[in-house]
C-alpha positions in Angstrom: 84.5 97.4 120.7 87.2 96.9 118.1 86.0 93.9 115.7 89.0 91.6 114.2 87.8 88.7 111.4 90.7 86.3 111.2 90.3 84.1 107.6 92.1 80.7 108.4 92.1 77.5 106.4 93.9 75.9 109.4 91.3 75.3 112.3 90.6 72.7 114.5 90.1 69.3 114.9 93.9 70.1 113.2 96.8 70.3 116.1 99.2 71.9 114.6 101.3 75.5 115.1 98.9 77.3 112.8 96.1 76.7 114.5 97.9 77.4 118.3 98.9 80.5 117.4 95.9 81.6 116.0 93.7 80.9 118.6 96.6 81.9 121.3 96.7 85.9 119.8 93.3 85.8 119.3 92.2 85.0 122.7 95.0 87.5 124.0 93.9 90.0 122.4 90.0 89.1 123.4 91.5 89.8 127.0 92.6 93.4 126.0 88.7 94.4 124.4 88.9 93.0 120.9 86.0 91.2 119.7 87.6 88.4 117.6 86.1 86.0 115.3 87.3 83.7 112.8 86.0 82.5 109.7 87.1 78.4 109.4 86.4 75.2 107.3 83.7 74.7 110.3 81.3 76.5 107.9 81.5 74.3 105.0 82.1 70.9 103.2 85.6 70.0 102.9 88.2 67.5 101.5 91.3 65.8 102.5 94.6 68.3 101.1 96.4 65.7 99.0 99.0 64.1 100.8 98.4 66.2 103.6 94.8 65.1 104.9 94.7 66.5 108.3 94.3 69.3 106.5 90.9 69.7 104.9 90.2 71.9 102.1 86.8 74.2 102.3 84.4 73.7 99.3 82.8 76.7 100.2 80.7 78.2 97.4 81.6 81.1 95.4 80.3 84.2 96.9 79.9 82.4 100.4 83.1 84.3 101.9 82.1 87.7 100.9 78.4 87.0 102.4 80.1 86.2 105.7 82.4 89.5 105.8 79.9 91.8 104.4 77.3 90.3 107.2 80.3 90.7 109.9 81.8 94.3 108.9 84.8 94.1 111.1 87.0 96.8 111.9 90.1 94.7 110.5 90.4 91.7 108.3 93.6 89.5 108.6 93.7 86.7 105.9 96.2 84.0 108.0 96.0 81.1 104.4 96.5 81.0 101.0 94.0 78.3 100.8 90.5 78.5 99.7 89.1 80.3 102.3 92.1 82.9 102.4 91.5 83.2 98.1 87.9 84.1 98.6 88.8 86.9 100.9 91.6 88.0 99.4 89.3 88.6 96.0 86.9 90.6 98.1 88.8 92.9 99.8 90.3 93.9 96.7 87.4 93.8 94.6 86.0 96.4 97.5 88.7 98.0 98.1 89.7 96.6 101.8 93.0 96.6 103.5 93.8 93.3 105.4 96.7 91.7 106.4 97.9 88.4 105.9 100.3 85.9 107.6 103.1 83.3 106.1 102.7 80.1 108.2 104.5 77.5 106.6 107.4 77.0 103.9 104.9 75.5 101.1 107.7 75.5 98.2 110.1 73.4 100.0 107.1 71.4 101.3 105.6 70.6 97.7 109.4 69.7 96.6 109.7 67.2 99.3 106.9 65.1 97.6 107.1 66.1 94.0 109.1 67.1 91.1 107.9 70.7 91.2 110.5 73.7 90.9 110.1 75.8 94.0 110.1 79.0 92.2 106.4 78.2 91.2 105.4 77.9 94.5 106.8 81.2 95.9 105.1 82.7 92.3 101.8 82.1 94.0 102.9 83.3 97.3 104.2 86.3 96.1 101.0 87.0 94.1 98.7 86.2 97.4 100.1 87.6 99.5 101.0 91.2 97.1 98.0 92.9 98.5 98.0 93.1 102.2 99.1 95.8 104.0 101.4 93.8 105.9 102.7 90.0 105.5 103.4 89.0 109.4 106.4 86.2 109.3 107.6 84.3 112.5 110.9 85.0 112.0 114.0 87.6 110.8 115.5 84.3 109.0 111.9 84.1 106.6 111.4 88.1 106.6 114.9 87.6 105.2 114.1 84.6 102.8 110.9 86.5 101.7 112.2 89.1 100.7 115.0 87.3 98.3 112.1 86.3 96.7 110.6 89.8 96.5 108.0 89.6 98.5 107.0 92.8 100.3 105.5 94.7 103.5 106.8 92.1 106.0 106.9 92.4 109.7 108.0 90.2 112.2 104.8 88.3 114.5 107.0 85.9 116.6 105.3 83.2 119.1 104.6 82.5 123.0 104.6 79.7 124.9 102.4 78.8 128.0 104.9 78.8 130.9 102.4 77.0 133.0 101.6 74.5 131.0 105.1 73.8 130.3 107.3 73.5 133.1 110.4 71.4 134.4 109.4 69.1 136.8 110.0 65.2 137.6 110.7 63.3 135.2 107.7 60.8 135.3 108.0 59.0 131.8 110.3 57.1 130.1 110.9 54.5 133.1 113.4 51.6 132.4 114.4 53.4 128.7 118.3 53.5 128.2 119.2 57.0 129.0 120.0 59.6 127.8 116.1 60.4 126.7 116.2 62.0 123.2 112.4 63.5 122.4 110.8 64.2 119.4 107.5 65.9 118.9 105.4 67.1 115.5 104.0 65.8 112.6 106.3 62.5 111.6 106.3 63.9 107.5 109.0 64.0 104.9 109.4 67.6 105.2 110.4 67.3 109.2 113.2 65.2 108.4 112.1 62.6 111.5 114.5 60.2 109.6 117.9 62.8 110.6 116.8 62.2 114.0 116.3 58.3 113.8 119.6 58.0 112.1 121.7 59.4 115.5 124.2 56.8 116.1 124.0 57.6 119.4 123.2 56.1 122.9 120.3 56.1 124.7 116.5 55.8 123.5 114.9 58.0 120.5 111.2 58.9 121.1 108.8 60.0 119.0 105.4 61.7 119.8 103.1 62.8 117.1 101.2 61.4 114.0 101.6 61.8 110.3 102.1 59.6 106.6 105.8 58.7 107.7 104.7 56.8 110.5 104.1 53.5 109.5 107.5 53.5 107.4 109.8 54.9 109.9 108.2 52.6 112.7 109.2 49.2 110.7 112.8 50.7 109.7 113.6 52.0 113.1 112.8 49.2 115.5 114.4 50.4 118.2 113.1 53.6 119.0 110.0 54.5 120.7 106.8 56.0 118.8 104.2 57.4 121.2 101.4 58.7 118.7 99.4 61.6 118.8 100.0 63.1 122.8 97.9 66.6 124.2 97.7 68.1 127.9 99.3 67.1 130.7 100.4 63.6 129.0 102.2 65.7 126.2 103.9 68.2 129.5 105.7 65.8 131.3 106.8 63.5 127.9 108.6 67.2 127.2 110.2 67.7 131.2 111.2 63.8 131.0 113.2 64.0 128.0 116.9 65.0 128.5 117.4 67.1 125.1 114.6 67.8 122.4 116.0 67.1 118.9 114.5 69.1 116.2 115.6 68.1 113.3 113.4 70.3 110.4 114.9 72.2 107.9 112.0 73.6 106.6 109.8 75.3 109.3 109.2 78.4 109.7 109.3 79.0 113.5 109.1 76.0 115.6 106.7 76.2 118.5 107.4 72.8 119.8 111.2 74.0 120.5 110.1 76.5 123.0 107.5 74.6 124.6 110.8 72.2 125.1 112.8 74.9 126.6 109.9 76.2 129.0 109.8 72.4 130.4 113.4 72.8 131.0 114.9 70.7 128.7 117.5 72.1 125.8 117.4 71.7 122.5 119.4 70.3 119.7 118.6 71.2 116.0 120.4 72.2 112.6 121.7 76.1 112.1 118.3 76.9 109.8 115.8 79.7 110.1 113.4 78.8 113.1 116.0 77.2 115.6 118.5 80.3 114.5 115.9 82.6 115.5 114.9 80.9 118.9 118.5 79.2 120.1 120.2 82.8 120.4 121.4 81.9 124.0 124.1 79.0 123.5 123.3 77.9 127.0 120.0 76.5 125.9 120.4 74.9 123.0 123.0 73.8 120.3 123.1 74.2 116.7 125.2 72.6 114.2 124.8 71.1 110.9 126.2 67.5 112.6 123.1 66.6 114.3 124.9 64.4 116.3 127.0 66.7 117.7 124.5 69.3 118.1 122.9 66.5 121.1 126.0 65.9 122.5 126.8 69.9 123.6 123.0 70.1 124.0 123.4 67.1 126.9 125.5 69.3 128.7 123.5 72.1 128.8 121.6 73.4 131.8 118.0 72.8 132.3 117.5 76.4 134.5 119.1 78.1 131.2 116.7 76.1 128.7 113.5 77.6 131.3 114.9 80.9 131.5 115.2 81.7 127.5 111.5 80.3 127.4 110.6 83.0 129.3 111.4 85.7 126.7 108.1 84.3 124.3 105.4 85.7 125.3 101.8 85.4 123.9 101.4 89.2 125.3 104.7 90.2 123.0 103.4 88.0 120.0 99.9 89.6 120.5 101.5 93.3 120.8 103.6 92.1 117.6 100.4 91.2 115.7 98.0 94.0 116.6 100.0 96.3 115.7 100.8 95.5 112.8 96.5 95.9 111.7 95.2 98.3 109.7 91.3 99.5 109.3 89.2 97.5 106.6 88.3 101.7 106.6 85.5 101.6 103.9 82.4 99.4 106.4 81.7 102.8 108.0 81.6 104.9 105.4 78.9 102.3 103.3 76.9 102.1 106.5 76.6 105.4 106.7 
């Protein structure tokens, strides 16, 4: 049986599109004969990521990663963070002379520079460096591959993203019961870097509502009065909030994919966002969803839309494709055999 070790900073009790897709292509690919494990923060101590604490940082000793892989000897190593856990393995697959892959989640320089003072170029430095080795950097989008690789970074492939079709279907629309309509729906982490505020700004009828946690919450909740904050939402609950909303509004410049978008369009419901990589990538079919840099106009043509459409362009993500996407891009960690020998 073919062994895969996936290195991830990102891991559970975190909900976030890291984490999903992780666990989705791991347990496809589970289903086709891989044995797949994953080395996590589970192991070890951790601390809250500054200004980011549902994201905990592994203490884990120096030496503790290599222990772990050396114990495991998979047959391929993919290194999904450039956090702690991600550094250690990178160090020893090229201190012993391992191929790996690696993955590039999330847009970390435009993240930092949404809190602090700190040139972006820095950020992508590190990147760059991190992620310099691997045989092959998988990137969620043509958009990023393209932004990537202004920055010079190198070996890049394209690993897009499924949605669950049967968790995420159009239906009745239970929720929202005696809310002016139309029902405009976000979902994700309520942060800076989304840009919740763009959405809460729409001068626009109907009721703006807003599932999912995060540090904005608090702030955006007192200047924004009128609209409706749901929290943190999972399961079913979270399935028919989606197929009761009349257009999703995604209003992140800075993502690099956007999973919540097509779990919106596979409940039927289209989508409204800014012309940026992510939505540029997904929204190719005009008939389910609407980009343009007026936000507000983006909603309007997305009202119009039809639902049908929106569950019809869902269909084209697949967690089989995304799988097929990601395994192929693996290479063998080659020298384990040879050693054990």
């Amino acid at each position: 049986m073919t062994s895969l070790l996936i290195v991830t900073d990102a891991w559970y009790p975190q909900t976030n599109g890291v984490v999903h897709s992780l666990e989705a292509v791991g347990n496809t690919l589970k289903s086709e004969g891989y044995k797949v494990q994953y080395l996590t923060p589970e192991r070890f101590w951790t601390v809250p990521m500054p200004t980011y604490p549902e994201i905990r940082l592994s203490l884990a000793p120096i030496g503790a990663v290599a222990e772990i892989i050396g114990r495991m000897m998979p047959d391929h190593i993919h290194i999904a963070t450039e956090g702690p856990l991600g550094l250690q393995a990178k160090f020893f697959c090229v201190e012993r002379g391992l191929a790996y892959t690696t993955s590039y989640h999330t847009r970390f320089p435009q993240y930092v520079s949404a809190r602090v003072p700190v040139p972006t170029e820095w950020s992508y430095a590190y990147l760059r460096w991190f992620h310099s080795g691997a045989a092959a950097t998988l990137v969620p989008t043509p958009s990023i591959v393209a932004e990537l690789a202004e920055h010079q970074f190198e070996n890049l492939r394209v690993w897009s993203r499924g949605v669950d079709t049967s968790r995420f279907h159009p239906g009745a629309k239970t929720e929202f019961a005696g809310l002016p309509g139309p029902h405009l729906l976000y979902v994700g982490r309520v942060a800076v870097e989304k840009n919740v505020e763009a959405f809460l700004r729409l001068r626009m009828p109907g009721t703006k509502i807003v599932v999912g946690d995060g540090p904005q919450l608090p702030e955006l909740r007192q200047a924004f009065p009128e609209a409706v904050f749901l929290g943190k939402k999972h399961g079913e609950e979270l399935a028919a909030l989606y197929r009761s909303a009349d257009v999703f509004v995604f209003p992140s410049r800075t993502d690099t994919f956007g999973n919540v978008v097509i779990e919106a369009l596979a409940s039927g419901v289209p989508v409204a966002a800014y012309p940026v990589a992510g939505p540029v990538d997904i929204l190719t079919d005009t008939a389910a969803g609407a980009l343009d840099e007026d936000l507000e106009a983006a909603v309007t043509r997305a009202l119009t839309l039809s639902r049908e459409a929106a569950r019809q362009h869902a269909a084209r993500f697949t967690w089989a494709a995304a799988a097929e996407q990601f395994r192929s891009a693996l290479v063998p960690a080659s020298s384990w055999r040879d050693e054990a020998a």
